[in-house]
N, C-alpha and C positions, 0 to 999 in steps of 0.2 A: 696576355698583352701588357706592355709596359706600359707606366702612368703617361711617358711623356708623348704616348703614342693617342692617347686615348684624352682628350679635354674633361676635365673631372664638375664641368659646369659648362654652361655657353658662354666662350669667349663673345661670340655676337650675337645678341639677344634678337635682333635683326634678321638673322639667318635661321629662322626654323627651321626650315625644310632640309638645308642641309645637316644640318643636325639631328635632327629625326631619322636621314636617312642612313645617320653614319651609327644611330644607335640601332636602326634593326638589320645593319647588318652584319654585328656583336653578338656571337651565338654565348653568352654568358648565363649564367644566375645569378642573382642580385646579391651583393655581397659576400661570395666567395673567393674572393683575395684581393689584392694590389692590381688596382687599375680597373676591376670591373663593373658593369653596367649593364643594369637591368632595361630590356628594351619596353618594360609594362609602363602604365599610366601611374598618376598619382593617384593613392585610395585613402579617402577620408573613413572612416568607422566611428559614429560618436554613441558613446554609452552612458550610460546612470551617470557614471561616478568617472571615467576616464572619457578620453579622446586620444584618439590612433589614427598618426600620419603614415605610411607606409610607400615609398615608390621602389619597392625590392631590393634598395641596395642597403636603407636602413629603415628603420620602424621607428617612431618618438611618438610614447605614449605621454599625453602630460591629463594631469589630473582637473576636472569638472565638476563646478564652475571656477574652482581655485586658478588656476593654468599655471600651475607647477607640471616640471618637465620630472617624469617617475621615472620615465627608461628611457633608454634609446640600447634598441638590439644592432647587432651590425656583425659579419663576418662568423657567424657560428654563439658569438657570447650574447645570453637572452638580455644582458643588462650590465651596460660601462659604465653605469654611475652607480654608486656604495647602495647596495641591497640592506645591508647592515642598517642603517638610516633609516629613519621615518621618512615615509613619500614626503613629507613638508620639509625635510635638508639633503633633497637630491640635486635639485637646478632649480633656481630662483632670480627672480630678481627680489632687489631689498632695496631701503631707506634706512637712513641714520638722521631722525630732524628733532626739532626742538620749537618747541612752542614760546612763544614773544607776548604772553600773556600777563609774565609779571608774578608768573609762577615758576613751580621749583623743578620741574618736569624739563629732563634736559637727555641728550643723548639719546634719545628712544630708538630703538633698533626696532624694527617691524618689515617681513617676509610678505611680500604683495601678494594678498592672495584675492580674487575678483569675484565677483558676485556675478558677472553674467558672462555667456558664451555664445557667440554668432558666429556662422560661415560668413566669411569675407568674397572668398572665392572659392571656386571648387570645380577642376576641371580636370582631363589626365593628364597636363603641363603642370599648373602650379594647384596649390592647396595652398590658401591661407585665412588664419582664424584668430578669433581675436577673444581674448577674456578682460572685460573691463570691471572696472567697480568703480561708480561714479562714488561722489561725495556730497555729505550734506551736514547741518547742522549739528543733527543727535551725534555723528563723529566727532565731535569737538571733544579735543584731550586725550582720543582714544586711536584715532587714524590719521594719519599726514595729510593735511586739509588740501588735497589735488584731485583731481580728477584722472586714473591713470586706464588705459588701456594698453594692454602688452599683444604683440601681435608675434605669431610662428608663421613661418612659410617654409615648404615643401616643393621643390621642384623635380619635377621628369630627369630622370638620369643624372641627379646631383651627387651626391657624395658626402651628405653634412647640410643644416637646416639654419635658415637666418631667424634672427629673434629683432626686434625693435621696440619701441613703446612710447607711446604720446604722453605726455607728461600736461597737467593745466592747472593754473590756479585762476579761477573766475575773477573779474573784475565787477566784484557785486559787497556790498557793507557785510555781510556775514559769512564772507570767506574772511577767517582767520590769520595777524598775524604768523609768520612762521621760520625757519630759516633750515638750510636742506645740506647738513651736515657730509653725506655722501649717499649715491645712489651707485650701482653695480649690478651686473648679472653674476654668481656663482654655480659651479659644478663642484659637486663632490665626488671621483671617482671610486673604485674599488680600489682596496689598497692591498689584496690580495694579487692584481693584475698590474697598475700603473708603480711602477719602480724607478723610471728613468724619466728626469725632468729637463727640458729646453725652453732655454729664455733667448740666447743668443749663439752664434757659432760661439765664442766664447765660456758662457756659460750655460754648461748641461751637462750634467752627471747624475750617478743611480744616489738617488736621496736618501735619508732614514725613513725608516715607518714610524708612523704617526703612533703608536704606542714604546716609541723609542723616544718620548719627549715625556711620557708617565712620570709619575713619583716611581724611585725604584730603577728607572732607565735614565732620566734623564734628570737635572738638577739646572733649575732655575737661577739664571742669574739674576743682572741687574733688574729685571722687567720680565714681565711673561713672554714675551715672544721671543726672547734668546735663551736657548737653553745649550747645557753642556749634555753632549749625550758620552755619559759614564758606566754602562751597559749595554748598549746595543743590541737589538738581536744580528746585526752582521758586527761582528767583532774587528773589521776595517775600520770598521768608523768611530772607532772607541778616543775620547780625547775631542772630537770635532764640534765643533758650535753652531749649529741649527736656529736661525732666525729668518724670518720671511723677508724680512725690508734687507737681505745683504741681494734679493732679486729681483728689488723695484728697476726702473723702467724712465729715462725719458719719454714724454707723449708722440716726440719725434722719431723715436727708434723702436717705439712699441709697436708691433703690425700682427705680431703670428708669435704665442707660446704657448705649451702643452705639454701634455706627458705621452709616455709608451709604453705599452707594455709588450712583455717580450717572449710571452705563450701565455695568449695567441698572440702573433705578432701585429699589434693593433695600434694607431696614434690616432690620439683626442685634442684637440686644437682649437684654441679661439683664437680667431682672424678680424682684426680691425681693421678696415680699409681706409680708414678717415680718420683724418683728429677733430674734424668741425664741428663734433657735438661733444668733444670733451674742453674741460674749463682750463684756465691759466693758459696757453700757446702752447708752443712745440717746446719748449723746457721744461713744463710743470712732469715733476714725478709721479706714479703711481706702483700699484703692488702688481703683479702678475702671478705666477702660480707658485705656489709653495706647498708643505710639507699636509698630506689629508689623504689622499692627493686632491689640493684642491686648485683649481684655476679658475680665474676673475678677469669677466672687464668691466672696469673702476672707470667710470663717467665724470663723477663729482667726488672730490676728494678735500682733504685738507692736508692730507699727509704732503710735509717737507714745505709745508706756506703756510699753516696754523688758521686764524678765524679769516682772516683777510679775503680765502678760497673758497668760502662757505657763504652760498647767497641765501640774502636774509630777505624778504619778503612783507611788505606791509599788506596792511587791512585792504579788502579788496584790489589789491594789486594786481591788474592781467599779466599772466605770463602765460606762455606755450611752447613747448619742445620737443623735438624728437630726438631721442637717443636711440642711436642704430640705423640702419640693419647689422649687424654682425656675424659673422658668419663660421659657423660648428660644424669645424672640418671633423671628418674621421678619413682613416686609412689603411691599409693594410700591403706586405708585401706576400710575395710567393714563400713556400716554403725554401727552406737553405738561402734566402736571403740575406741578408743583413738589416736586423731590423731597426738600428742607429738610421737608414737610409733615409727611414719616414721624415725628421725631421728637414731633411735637404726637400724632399717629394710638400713639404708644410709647405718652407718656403716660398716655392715655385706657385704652388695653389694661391699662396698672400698674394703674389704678383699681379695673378689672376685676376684677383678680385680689388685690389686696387687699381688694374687700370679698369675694370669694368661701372666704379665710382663717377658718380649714382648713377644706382641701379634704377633700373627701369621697371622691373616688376611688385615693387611694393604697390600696393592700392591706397595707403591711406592720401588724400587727399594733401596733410599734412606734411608730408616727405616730397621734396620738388625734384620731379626729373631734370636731366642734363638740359631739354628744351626751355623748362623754366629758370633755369639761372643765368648766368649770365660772366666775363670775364674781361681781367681786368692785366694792362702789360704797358711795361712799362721798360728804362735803366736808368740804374743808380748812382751814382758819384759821391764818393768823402771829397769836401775840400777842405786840407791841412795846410796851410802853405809852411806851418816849419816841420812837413814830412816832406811835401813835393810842390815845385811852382803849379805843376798841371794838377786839374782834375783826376783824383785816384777812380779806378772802377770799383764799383764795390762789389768784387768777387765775393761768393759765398756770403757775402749778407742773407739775413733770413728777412722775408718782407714781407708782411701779412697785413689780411683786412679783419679788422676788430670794431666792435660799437664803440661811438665817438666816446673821445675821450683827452687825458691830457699824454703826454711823450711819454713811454710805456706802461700805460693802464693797462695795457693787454694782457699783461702776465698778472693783476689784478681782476682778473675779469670773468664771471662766470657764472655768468643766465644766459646769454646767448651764443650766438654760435663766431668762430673766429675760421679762416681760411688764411693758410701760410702756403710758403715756398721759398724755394731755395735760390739765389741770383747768380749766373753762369760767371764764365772767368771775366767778362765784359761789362757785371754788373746787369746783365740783362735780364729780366725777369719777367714771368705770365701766371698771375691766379687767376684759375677756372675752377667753372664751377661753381660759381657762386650764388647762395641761396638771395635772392632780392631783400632788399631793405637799404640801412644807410651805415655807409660806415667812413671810418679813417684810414689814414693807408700808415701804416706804421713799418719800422726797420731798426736792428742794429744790424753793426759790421763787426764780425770777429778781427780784431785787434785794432778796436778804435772802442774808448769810452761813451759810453749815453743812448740816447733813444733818439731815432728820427720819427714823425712825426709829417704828416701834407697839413695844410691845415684848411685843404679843401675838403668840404663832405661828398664823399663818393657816393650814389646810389646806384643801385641795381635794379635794372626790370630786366623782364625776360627776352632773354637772346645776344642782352647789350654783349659787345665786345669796345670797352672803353681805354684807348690811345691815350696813358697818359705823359709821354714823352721822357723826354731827363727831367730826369727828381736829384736833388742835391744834398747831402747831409755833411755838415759841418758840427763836426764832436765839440765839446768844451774845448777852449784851449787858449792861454793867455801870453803864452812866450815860449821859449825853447825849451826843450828837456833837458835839467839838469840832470837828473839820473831815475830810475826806473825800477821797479821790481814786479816779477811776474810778467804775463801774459792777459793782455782784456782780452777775456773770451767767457767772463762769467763763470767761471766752474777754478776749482783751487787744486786741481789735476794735475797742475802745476809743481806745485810746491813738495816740500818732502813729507813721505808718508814714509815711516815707520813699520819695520816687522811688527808684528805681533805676537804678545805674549805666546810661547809655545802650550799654553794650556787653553789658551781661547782661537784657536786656528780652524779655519775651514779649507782644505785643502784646495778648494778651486780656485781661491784668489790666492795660491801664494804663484811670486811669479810672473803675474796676472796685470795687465794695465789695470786696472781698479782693484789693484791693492788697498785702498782705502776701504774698501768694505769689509774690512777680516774687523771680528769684534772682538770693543775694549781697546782700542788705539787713542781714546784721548787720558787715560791713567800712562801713557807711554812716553808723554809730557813730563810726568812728573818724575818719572826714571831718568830722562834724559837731561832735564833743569831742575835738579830737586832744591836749591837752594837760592840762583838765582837765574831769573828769566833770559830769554830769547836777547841778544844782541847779532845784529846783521851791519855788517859795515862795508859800505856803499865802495869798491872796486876791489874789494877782499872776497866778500863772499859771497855763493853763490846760490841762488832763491831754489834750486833742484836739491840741493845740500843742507842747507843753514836755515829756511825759512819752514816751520811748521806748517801743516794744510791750513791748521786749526787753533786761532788764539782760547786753548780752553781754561780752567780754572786748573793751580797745584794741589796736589793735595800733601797736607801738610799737617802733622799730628791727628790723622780721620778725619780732617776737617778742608774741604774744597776754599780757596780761598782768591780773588781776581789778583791778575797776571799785567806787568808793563813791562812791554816791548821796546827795545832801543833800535833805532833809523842812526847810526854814525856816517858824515862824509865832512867833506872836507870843502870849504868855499875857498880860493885862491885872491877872489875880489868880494865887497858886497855892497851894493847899491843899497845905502843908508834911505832913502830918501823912498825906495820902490817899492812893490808890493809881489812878494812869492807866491804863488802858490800851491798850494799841498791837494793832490786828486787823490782820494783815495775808494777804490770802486771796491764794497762787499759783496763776496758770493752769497754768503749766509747770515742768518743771526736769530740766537735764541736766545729769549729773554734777558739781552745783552746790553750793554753802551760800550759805545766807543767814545774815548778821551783823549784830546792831542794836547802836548806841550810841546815846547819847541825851548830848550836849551833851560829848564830848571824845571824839574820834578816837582817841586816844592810849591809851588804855586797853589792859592786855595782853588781859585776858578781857573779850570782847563782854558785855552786859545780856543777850542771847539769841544762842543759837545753833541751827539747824536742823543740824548734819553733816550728813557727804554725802548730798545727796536727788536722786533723780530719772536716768531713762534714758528720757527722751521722744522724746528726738531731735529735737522739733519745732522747731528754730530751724535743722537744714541742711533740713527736711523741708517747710521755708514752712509749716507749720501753725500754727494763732491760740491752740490752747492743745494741752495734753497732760492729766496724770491732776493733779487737784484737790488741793491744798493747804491747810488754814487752819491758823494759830499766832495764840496770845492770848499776847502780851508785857506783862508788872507792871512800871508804871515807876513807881517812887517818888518821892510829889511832892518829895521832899527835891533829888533830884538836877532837877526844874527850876528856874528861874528868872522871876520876873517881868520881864515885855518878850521879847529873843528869845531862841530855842531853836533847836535842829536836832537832829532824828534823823538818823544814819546808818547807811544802808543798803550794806554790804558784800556784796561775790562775789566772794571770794580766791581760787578755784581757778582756774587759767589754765592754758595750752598750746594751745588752739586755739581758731577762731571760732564753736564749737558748742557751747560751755561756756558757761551761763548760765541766766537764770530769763526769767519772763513771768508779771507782778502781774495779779492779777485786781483787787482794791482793798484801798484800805488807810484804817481810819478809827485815831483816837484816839478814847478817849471818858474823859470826867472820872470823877469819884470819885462812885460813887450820890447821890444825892440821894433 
């Protein structure tokens, strides 16, 4: 029976009965191909040293008291996660924190593993169990000062098993400073089995094997995680650049990625229904699955926002969190299938289980059903009056509720939890779903500069459905546009990106709308301006063409050195007396500044200065932007000129090729009128 025949979960949690009765009357065995379903209960088995979920279509054994996941069987294969491995780097969850003690102990990486195990529930419907390890004093320096419980669940006739975890740091004097670098669940497949990896219809292809990145196979470039593979054991892939961040991930496009394998014909999938428990909004990047085979879902992160994303925690400071449910699709098709399919049959299952959001069946106390939250609707308006006399809609605006704050904290933000959505062609927009507490209603609009912001406090209790009528956002804006470069949309996707070296190519982005992630594209600067920089002249040239993604560092004699940028146009009048202004909105910036002049280079002090901004990392990391920028520069009509002008754009900090910014857009605008 085909998948689309057969609900690989309960669409309505509501409808047992029907459901029950559409599984016994399914003459199947559990786990024998694509679409089947075992009509038996859920069976707990708890032993010494493991624990065994079983509802016949898959088995996950995870290890006791630790609650590390050691196997999971499914379809004939005793074990999809790397046998090879020690049971402690099969499926985990992990931390990356640092202690605020004033010591030198920083980065610590430590695999959760729990000291006690309780049946939560346990029934032929659901099974779910929980391995906790509370915390205490004598932990100091040696465990992540929280309190964590990870919880598995098991359901009748599922198809793949949710994971979650309460997270807590007590509000008591000797819970410890701390700050929580990143937290994640991993799986480390077989790599004898998983060969073909999917992150997006776009990208997914058969990867190298992880011994095709060795000494011997592969050759280290810039950084460990981009390597040249120059041996390969598939000899296609000789010449091709293997690094994991070219398959990170908006938190808005991230739902469903995995891998396949293709005898047995079997797919391994993590499924995020939700973004409300990961940090930064619906921009922040993260990693997803890469080259082990291994596949992650990244909760708390720093990658592509630097410290900024990384919540740092005081002396008894309360916090509490849920990360998860998520959900650990497997799948399989009939034989003579096609087994690329699984990835289309992923999708459909995501769908699933994001409208199913939230779920109903977790027990922790902690995770709020649909009943206890509450929603929130609203429409949007820009008003521009030198775009339009009327009130614009704010189509496709993104409008989310985030803990109070100032106009876009949200993408700074990450202890608690944030709820987004999308605003229709009308501007009109509904967040549901919402966990209770207090929050701000926050928005941008793609092609409008800055943050909106209510500056009423929203709260939630349970059931509210809260009418907050027309909301209005009015971007910066001080007089007309004199001329324009790029697209406000936050990302430099825009701009031109450049081939890439023929010795640093990954085959999947040539081509490819995110070209920008082929590596070694910022040394490609320096081939194409090796003597003097970037000039773009205002009704010449064209920001697709003329305008780099990336203001990076030249390199010049071995030595990376900062880069100025020439803005040429032409003023025909100029208002001696009035005040310009220069908007200039950054996608990115690592360890950068930005320096503007405005008609003499030569000047000792800039018109504007940004100091040091920015630890994105996104230009070694092939990412299109990092955390959000805008600056309004006063240029006084005094210092221009009638006929031509030039603004310059400075980035003096240099020493390497990861030093630099990525412009979202940059307008001028005249003096009111």
């Amino acid at each position: 029976m085909e998948m689309a025949d057969i609900p690989s979960r309960k669409a309505d949690m509501g409808d047992r009965r029907k459901f029950k009765d559409l599984i016994k009357s399914i003459c199947t065995c559990g786990g024998d191909g694509f679409g089947t379903m075992s009509p038996i209960g859920v069976q707990l088995y708890v032993q010494d040293r493991h624990v065994v979920m079983d509802n016949g279509i898959l088995q996950v054994t995870l290890s006791n008291p630790d609650g590390i996941v050691t196997g999971i069987r499914y379809n004939g294969v005793d074990n999809l996660l790397e046998v090879l491995n020690d049971e402690s780097n099969r499926g985990y969850w992990d931390v990356v924190w640092n202690a605020q003690d004033g010591s030198s102990r920083a980065g610590m990486f430590e695999v959760i593993k729990a000291t006690n195990f309780n049946i939560i529930k346990e029934s032929e419907e659901q099974v779910e169990v929980s391995f906790s390890r509370p915390w205490d004093p004598s932990h100091q320096g040696k465990l992540v000062p929280l309190n964590i419980d990870k919880r598995f669940i098991l359901l009748r006739g599922y198809s793949g098993f949710y994971t979650y975890a309460i997270y807590e740091h007590v509000g008591s004097p000797e819970w410890p400073a701390f700050s929580l670098g990143e937290t994640r669940i991993a799986f480390k497949l077989r790599k004898d089995k998983f060969h073909y990896m999917a992150v997006a219809d776009n990208r997914r292809r058969f990867m190298p094997l992880p011994d095709d990145r060795l000494p011997g196979r592969g050759q280290q470039l810039a950084y460990p995680e981009a390597v040249s593979l120059v041996n390969p054991v598939e000899p296609e892939l000789k010449g091709e650049v293997d690094d994991k961040y070219q398959y990170s991930c908006d938190n808005k496009d991230l739902k469903v990625h995995g891998w396949i394998s293709m005898d047995p014909a079997v797919g391994f999938w993590q499924i995020i229904p939700s973004d409300e428990f990961r940090s930064g909004g619906p921009l922040k990047q993260n990693l997803t699955s890469h080259v082990g085979p291994t596949t992650l879902a990244v909760f708390l992160s720093a990658h592509y926002t630097g410290d900024d994303l990384v919540p740092k925690f005081g002396q008894g400071e309360p916090w509490k969190k849920v990360f998860g449910p998520v959900f650990v699709y497997v799948n399989s098709v009939m034989d003579g299938e096609d087994p690329l399919t699984l990835w289309d049959d992923a999708k459909r299952q995501m769908l699933v289980e994001v409208q199913s959001w939230p779920y109903s069946f977790p027990v922790s106390e902690d995770f709020q059903s649909s009943d206890q939250r509450g929603n929130v609707n609203g429409k949007l308006f820009v008003r521009d009056k030198y775009v339009s006399d009327d009130y614009i809609p704010g189509q496709g605006a993104y409008v989310g509720l985030a803990p109070p704050g100032e106009a876009g904290s949200w993408q700074r933000e990450c202890k608690d939890y944030q709820f987004w959505t999308r605003a229709d062609e009308v501007g009109y927009f509904s967040i549901n779903n919402v966990c209770t507490g207090n929050y701000n209603l926050y928005a941008w609009v793609p092609g409008f500069i800055g943050d909106y912001r209510n500056e009423v406090d929203i709260t939630i209790t349970p059931g509210c459905n809260i009418e907050i009528g027309d909301v209005v956002y009015e971007p910066l804006r001080d007089g007309p546009t004199m001329w324009e470069i790029g697209i406000p949309d936050r990302s430099a996707a825009e701009f031109y990106v450049p081939d890439p070296d023929p010795r640093y190519i990954n085959k999947l982005f040539v081509d490819h709308p995110d070209r920008f992630r082929q590596y070694g594209l910022w040394d490609r600067y320096s081939e194409l301006y090796p003597s003097e920089d970037l000039v773009y002249t205002i009704g010449m040239s064209d920001y697709r063409k003329d305008w780099f993604f990336a203001q990076v560092n030249r390199k010049k004699d071995d030595k990376y050195v900062g880069t100025t940028w020439q803005i040429k146009f032409r003023l025909d009048t100029v208002n001696q007396d009035g005040i310009y202004k220069l908007r200039v909105a950054l996608a990115s910036a690592t360890l950068a500044e930005l320096q503007v002049r405005v008609n003499n280079l030569n000047t000792n002090r800039p018109l504007f200065s940004s100091g040091l901004i920015g630890r994105d990392n996104s230009i070694a990391r092939h990412g299109i932007h990092g955390l959000y920028w805008l600056y309004s520069v006063d240029i006084q009509g005094a210092i221009l000129v009638q006929g031509d002008n030039t603004v310059y754009l400075t980035q003096p900090r240099s020493g390497n090729p990861f030093v630099g910014l990525m412009y979202d857009y940059i307008r001028l605008e005249a003096p009111p009128s």
